[in-house]
C-alpha positions in Angstrom: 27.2 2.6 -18.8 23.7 1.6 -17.4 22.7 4.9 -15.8 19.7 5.3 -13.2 17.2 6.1 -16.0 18.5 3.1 -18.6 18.2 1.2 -15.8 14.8 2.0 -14.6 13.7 1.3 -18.2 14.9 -2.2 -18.8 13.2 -3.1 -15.1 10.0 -2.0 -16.9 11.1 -4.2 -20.1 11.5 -7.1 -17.5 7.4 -7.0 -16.6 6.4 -9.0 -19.6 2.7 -10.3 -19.1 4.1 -14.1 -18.8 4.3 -15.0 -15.0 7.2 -17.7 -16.1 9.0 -14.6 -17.6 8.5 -12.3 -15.2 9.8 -14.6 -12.5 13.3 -15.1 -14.4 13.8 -11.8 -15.7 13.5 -9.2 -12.7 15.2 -11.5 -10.5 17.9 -11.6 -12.7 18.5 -7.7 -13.4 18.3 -7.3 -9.3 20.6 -10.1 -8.4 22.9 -10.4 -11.4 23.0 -7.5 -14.0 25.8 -5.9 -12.6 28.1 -8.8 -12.9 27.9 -8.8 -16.6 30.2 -7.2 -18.9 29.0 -4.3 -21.1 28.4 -6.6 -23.8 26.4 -8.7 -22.2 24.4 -6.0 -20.5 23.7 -4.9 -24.2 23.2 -8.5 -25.0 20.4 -9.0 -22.3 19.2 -5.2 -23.2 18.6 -7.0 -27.3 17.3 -10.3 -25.2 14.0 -8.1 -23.8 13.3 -7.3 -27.4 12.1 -10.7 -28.6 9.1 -11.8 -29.0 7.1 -13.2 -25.4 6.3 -16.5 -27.6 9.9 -17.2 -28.5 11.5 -16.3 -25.1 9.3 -18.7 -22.9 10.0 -21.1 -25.7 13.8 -20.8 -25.1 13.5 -20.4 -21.6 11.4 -23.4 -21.2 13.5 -25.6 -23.2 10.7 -25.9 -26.2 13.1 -24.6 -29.0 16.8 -23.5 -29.3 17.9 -19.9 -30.0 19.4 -19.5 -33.2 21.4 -17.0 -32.0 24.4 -17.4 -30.4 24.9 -14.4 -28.2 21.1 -14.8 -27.1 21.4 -18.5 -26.4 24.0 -17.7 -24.5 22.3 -14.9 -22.4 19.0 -17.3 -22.2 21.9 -19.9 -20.2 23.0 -17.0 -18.5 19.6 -16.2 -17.1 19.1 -19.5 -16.4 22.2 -20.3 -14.3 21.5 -17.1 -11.9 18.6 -17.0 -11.2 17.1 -19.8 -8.8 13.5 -20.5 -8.9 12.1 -22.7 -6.0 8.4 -24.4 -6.3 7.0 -25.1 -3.4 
């Protein structure tokens, strides 16, 4: 479903601007976006198209999503990919 070129495309979605974004998102398409279903590839696909604000907001743990299928994609995200501070 997600040839070469769709693929490339939501990479570049992934580079936000938002270092604490950009650290969950790419990440996650390398390690995990081929283990999703095709609805939740198009689920993550609609995620990129929010607002930077609202996404580290979610992702943060500031504010809830009101959406369920994007709430559950922000958990998603969250589960896979492991960040380490050093």
């Amino acid at each position: 479903m997600f040839e070469a070129k769709r693929l490339a495309r939501l990479k570049w979605a992934c580079r936000r601007g938002m270092l604490e974004l950009d650290v969950l998102f790419l990440p996650f398409v390398e390690q995990a976006f081929d283990d999703l279903s095709d609805a939740q590839k198009l689920t993550f696909e609609r995620l990129l198209t929010c607002d930077d604000p609202d996404l580290f907001a979610w992702f943060m743990g500031h504010q809830q999503c009101h959406d369920p299928e994007l709430s559950q994609m922000v958990e998603t995200v969250l589960s896979r990919v492991k960040i380490s501070v050093e």
